[in-house]
N, C-alpha and C positions, 0 to 999 in steps of 0.2 A: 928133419922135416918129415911131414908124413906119410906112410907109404899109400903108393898111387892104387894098391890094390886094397880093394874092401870085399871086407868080407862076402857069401855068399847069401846072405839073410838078408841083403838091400838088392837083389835081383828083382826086377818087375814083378814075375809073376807073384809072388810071397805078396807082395804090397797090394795087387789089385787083390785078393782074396781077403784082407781087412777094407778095403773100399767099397766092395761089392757088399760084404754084411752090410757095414754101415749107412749105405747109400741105396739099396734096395733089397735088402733082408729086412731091415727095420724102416727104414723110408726117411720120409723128410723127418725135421727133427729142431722142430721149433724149439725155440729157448724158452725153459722152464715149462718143458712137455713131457709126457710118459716115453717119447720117442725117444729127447734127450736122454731121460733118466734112463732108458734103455743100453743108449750107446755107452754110457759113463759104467755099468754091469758088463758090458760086455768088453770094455778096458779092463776091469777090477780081473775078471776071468782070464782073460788071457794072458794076463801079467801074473797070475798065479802059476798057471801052464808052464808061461817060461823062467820062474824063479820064485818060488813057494816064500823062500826066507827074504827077498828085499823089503824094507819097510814101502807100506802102502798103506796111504790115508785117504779117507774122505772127508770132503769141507764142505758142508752142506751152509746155503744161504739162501735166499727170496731175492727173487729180481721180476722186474718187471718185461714183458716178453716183445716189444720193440720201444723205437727211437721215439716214436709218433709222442710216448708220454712227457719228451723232453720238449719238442718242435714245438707242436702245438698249445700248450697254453701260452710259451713264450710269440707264438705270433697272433694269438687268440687276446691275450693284452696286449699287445701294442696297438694292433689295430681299432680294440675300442676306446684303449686312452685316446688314440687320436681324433677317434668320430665325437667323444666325448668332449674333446677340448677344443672344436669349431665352433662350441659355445662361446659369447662374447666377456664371461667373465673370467675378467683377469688372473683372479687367484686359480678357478679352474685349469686355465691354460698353461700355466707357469708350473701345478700340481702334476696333471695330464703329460705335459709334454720334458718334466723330469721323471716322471718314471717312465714314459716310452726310452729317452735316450739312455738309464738305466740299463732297460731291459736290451738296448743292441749291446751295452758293453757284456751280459751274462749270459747273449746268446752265445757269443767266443768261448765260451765254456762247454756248453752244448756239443758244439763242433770239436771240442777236446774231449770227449766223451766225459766228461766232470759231472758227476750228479748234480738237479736240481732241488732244492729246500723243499717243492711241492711233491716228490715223488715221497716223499715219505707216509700221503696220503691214498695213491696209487695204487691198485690191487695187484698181489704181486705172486708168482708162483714158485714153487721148490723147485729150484737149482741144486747144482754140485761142481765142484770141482776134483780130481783123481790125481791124486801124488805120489809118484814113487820116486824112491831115493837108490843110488846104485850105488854101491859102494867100488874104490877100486881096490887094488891089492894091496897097497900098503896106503903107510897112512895118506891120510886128503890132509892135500896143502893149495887144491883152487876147488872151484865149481861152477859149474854151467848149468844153466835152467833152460831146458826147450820148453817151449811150450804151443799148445794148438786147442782147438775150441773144437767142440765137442759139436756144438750145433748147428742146424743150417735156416737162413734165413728163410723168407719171401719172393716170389716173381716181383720185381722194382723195375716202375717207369723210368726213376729217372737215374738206373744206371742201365738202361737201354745204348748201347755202343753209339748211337745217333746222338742222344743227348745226353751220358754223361760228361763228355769233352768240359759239357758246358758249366759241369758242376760249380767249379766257383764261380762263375758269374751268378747264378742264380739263389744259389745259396749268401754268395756274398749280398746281391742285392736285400737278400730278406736284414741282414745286419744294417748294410748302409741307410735303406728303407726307413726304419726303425730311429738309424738316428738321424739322420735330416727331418725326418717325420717331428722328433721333439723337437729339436733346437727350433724348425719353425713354428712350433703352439709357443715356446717359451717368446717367441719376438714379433708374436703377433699382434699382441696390443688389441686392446679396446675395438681395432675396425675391425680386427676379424682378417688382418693381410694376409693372402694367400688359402682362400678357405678351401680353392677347389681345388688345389695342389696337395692339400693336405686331407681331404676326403677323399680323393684317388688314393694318396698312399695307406688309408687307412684300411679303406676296402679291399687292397691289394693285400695289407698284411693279412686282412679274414679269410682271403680266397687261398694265402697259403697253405692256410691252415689247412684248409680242405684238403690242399693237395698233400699234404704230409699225411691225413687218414686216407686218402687216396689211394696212396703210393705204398700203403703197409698192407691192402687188401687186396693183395695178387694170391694170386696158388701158391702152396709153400712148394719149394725146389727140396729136390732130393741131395743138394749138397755133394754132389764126388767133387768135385774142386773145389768146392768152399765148405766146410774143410774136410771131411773126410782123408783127404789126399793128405792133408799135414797128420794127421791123429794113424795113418798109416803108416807115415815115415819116422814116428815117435815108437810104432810099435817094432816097427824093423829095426830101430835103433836097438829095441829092448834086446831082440834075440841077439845082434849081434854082440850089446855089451854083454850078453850072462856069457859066451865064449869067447869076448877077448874084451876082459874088463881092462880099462887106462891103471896106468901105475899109480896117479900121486894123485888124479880129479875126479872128485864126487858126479855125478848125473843126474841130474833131477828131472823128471818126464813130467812136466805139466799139464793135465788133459783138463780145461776148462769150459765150464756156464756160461752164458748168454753170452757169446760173444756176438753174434749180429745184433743183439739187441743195443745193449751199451758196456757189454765188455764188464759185466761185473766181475766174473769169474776172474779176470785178471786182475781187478782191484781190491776181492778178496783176499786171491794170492797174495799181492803186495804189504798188504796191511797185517797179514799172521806175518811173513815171512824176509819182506823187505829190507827190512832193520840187519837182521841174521845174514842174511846173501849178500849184503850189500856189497861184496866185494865179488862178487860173483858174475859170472856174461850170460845177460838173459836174451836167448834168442825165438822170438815167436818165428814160428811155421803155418804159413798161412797162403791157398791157393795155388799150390804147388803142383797142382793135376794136370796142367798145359801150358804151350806157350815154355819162353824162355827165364833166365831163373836170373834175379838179381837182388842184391840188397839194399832196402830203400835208403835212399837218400836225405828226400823229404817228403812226410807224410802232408794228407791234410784235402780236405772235400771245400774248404771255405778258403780263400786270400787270408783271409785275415785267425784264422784259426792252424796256420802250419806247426810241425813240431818236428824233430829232428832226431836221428840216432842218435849216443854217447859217443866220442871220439876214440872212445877206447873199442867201444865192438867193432864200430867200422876198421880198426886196425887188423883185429884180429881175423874178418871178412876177407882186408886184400889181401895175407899171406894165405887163404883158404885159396882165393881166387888165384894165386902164383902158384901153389902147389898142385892143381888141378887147377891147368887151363883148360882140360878137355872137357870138364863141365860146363863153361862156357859162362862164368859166372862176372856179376859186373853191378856198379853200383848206380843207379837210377830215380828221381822223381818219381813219384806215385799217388794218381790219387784214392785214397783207405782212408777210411776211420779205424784203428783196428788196436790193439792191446797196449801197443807201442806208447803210447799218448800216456795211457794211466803209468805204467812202467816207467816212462820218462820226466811225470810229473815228479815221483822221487829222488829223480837223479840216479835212477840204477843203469849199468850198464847195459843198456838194450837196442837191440838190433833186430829187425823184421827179414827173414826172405822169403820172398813170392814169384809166383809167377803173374810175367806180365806178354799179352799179344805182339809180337813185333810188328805186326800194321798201327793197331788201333793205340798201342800205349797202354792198355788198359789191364786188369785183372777180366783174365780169358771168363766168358759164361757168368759175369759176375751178377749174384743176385739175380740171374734168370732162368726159367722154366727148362732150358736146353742144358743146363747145369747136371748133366745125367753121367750114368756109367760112361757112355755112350761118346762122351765127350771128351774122356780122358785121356791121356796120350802117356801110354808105359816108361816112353824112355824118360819125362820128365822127371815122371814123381822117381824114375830110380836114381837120376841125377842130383833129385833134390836131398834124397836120403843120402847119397857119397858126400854131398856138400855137409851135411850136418855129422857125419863121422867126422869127415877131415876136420870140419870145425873142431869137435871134440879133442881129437889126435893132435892138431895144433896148438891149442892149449896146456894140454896135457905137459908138451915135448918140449915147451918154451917156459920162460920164468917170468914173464909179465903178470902182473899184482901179484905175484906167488904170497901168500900168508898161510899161518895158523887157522885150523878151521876147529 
């Protein structure tokens, strides 16, 4: 099993000294910004510092730099199919109100961070994602992908601690909306039954929309918990592997693009790389700066858009969590949109740990202005880092999917 002691390169202080760069030497760090692109240089650098010869890639790609480009057409149609199909003609109604109830079922995608067909129109800015590969001492017969997001979002209303709770309800209503909104144009008939029911919900889906450009026009946040604090414990990982690299498991350090936006960066990764790892335990690190540490459960911001770990990461989480109880680690409900979705859409072994508030339930500072140095709490992120060794050492020491790599 693994030993309880780690090394001396995941001690707090080393770790807020890559948080602090990243979080107020360069600042906020919107996705597909010169901030980002900054922070992804100053991983390429300091991965050089501490091991000149591991393989280091960049994977550059165009994404779009928030959610709002997915939200809002989809509630921007629905609500004029609807105003539109109060008309009394029939073919209208039945036109109108299949493609509103269409469009609830392609919102559930949306909420699975799943590209929509119209982004391809969408103006998009240069991203990257940073891969290194660790070699260990002899040959690789598993591998593990950590990975963390480079960027940091927006100030957001509605992950405000007051009213994120409320998330899926309100998110779920914008789906539900949508489809009761068609099914009643399609059985409305000739009188027009139900006009005023279906004028409120149409007008409701446009006032969405508002609130989705709304809710992306806050002050950018400086990011130390989201994520800084994960892209610190990837780099503490680094020092500790170049002196004591695993026997028999590759490490692959993922530092990815837009992730507050819609997670490209991870769905880049997937698609070079998926196929190749698939035997591999991909663990994102995400929010890791405060608050207590656990590994989600069930992700998911909508009812009706949840998505779940692999049974196999979550395996290899509770031997993390038996072999250091003193981390304090545990497996938990969470509501994130976060890497995990796109990763799990392939079926790849992947598991999320974060930090969450033990009052509120939530991701500590999340998506808001207080999201600062200031708010980070040393023993977590070093906790979070012991967690992600042990993970590695666990692996490493056991023969679960052991293969040829």
């Amino acid at each position: 099993m693994a030993d309880l002691n780690a090394p001396d390169d995941l001690n707090a202080d080393a770790l807020l000294k890559h948080i602090r760069h990243l979080s107020v030497t360069i600042g906020p760090r919107r996705p597909a910004s010169a901030a980002e692109r900054a922070a992804a240089a100053y991983v390429q650098e300091t991965i050089r510092q501490i091991n000149p010869r591991w393989e280091t890639n960049s994977q550059p790609f165009r994404s779009v730099d928030g959610l709002r480009y997915r939200l809002v057409p989809l509630a921007t149609l629905a609500g004029l199919s609807l105003l539109l199909g109060l008309r009394r003609h029939r073919q209208t109604q039945v036109v109108t109100g299949l493609l509103c109830t269409g469009l609830s079922v392609i919102s559930r995608d949306a909420f699975l961070a799943r590209p929509m067909v119209w982004e391809t129109w969408v103006p998009r800015g240069e991203s990257q994602n940073v891969i290194v590969r660790i070699p260990p001492r002899r040959r690789a017969q598993r591998r593990v992908v950590f990975l963390a997001h480079l960027d940091s979002g927006v100030h957001r209303l509605s992950t405000n601690p007051r009213l994120a709770r409320h998330l899926p309800y309100t998110l779920g209503g914008i789906t539900l909306m949508a489809l009761v909104g068609g099914v009643l144009s399609v059985l409305a008939g000739k009188k027009g039954r139900w006009r005023g029911l279906r004028g409120m919900i149409g007008i409701s889906a446009l006032g969405s929309a508002g609130l989705a450009i709304a809710d992306e026009s806050g002050p950018e946040v400086s990011g130390a918990i989201g994520n800084a604090s994960g892209v610190a414990v990837l780099l503490g990982l680094a020092h500790t592997l170049a002196r004591h690299p695993l026997e028999h498991t590759e490490v692959v350090l993922a530092f990815t693009g837009s992730g507050t936006a819609t997670s490209t960066g991870a769905d880049m990764l997937a698609t070079a790389y998926g196929e190749a790892w698939r035997d591999a335990l991909w663990v994102v690190v995400a929010n890791v700066g405060a608050g207590e540490l656990c590994w989600v459960t069930r992700h998911g911001i909508s009812p009706y858009a949840y998505y779940y770990p692999h049974p196999d990461a979550v395996r290899v989480m509770e031997r993390v969590a038996d072999a250091r109880p003193d981390l304090g680690l545990m497996g938990k409900p969470m509501l994130s949109l976060d890497e995990v979705a796109l990763l799990r859409d392939r079926d790849l072994r992947a598991v999320a740990l974060m930090g969450y508030d033990r009052v509120t339930g939530l991701i500590p500072h999340w998506a808001q202005v207080s999201d600062t140095i200031h708010a980070i709490a040393p023993e977590t992120v070093e906790r979070a880092a012991h967690a992600c060794w042990t993970t590695a050492r666990v692996l490493d020491e056991s023969d679960i999917w052991s293969s040829e790599l």
